[in-house]
C-alpha positions in Angstrom: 22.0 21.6 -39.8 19.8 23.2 -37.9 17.6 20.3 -37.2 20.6 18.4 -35.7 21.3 21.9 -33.4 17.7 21.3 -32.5 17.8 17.7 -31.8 21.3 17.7 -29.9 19.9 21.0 -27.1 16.5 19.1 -26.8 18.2 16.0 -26.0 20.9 18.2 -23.8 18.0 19.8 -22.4 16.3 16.3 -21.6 19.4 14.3 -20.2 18.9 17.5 -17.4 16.1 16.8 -16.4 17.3 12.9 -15.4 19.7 14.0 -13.3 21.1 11.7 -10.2 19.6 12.3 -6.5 22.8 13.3 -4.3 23.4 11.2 -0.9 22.3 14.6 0.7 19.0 14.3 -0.7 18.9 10.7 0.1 20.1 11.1 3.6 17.0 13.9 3.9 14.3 11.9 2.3 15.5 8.7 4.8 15.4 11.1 7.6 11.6 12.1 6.5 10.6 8.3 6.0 11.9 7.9 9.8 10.3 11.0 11.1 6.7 9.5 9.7 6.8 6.2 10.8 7.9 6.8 14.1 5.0 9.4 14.3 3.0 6.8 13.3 2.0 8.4 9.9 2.0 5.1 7.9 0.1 7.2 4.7 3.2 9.6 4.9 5.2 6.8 5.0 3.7 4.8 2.5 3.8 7.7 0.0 7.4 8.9 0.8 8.9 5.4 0.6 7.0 4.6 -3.2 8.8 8.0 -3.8 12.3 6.7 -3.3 11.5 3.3 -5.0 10.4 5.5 -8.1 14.1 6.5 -8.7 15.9 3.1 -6.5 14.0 0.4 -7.5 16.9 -1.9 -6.2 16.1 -0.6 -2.3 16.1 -3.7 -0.6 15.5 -2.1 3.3 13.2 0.2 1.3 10.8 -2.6 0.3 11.0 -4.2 3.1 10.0 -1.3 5.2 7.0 -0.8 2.7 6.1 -4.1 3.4 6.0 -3.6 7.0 4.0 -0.3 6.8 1.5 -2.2 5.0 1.4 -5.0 6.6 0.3 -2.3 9.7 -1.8 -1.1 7.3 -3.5 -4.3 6.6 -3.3 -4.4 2.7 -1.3 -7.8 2.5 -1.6 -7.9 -1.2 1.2 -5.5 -1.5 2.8 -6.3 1.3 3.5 -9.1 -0.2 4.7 -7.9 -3.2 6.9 -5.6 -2.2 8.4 -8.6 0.3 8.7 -10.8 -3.2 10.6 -8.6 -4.3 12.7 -7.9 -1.2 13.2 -11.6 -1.5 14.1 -11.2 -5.0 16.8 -8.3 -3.9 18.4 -9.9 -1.0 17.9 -13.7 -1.5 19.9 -14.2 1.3 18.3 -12.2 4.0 16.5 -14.5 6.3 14.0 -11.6 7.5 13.0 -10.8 3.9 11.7 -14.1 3.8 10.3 -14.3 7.7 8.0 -11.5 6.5 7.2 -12.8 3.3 5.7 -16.3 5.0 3.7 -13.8 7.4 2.4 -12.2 4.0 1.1 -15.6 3.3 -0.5 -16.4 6.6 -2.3 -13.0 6.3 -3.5 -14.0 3.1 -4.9 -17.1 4.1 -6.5 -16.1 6.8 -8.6 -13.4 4.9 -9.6 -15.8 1.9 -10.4 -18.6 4.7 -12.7 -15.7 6.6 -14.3 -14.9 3.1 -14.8 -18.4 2.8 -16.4 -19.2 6.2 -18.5 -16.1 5.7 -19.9 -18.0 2.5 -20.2 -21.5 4.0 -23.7 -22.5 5.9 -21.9 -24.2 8.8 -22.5 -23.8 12.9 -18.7 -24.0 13.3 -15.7 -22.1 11.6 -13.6 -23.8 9.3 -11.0 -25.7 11.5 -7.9 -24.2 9.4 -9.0 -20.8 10.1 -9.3 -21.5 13.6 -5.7 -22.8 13.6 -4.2 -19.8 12.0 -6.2 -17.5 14.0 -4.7 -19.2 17.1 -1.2 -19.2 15.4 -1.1 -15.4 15.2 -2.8 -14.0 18.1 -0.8 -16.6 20.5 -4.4 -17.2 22.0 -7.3 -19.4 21.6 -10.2 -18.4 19.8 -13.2 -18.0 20.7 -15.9 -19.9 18.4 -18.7 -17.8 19.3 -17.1 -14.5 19.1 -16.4 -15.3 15.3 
């Protein structure tokens, strides 16, 4: 008997410590994720928004905004992921996707930069060149590469 008193307050005692966050709380740490990314504080940002995808994993304008931070803070690789899963979210949400694509071309560009840093040639790869002048709007200068 005593066992089951035991076994019913520890898992009382556990099902506490799960509890829900209030939209209060929500409506704060949204407010805080603003606050920091309008500062420009994409760290603070970053940390704060993993923070609320901890206990919302279904936040589809919360992984898309993590995305965008770092995308700004130029680690594609996750931005990426968190826009797959955006995608995955909110199948139907053309920007979701927009980014997603943009997560690819960032990609690519950084393998095909790898890749031309490897290659013994006088002239950058032609693809890199191409995507280059894609996202910049401008043409690229050969030398400065």
């Amino acid at each position: 008997m005593r066992l089951m008193v035991f076994v019913f307050i520890v898992s009382l005692c556990v099902g506490c410590s799960h509890r829900a966050v209030s939209d209060y709380e929500l409506q704060v740490m949204d407010s805080r994720i603003n606050q920091a990314y309008k500062r420009g504080d994409l760290a603070t940002t970053e940390a704060l928004l993993r923070r609320k995808l901890k206990g919302q994993k279904s936040d589809f304008t919360a992984w898309l905004m993590l995305g965008e931070v770092l995308m700004r803070s130029h680690d594609y690789s996750a931005a990426h992921y968190a826009y797959q899963v955006a995608t995955e979210l909110a199948p139907d949400h053309a920007s979701a996707w927009y980014q997603l694509a943009l997560s690819h071309l960032r990609l690519a560009t950084e393998a095909l930069i790898e890749a031309d840093t490897h290659g013994e040639r006088d002239q950058p790869l032609p693809l890199l060149l191409w995507l280059l002048e894609l996202q910049t709007g401008q043409p690229v200068d050969v030398h400065a590469l």
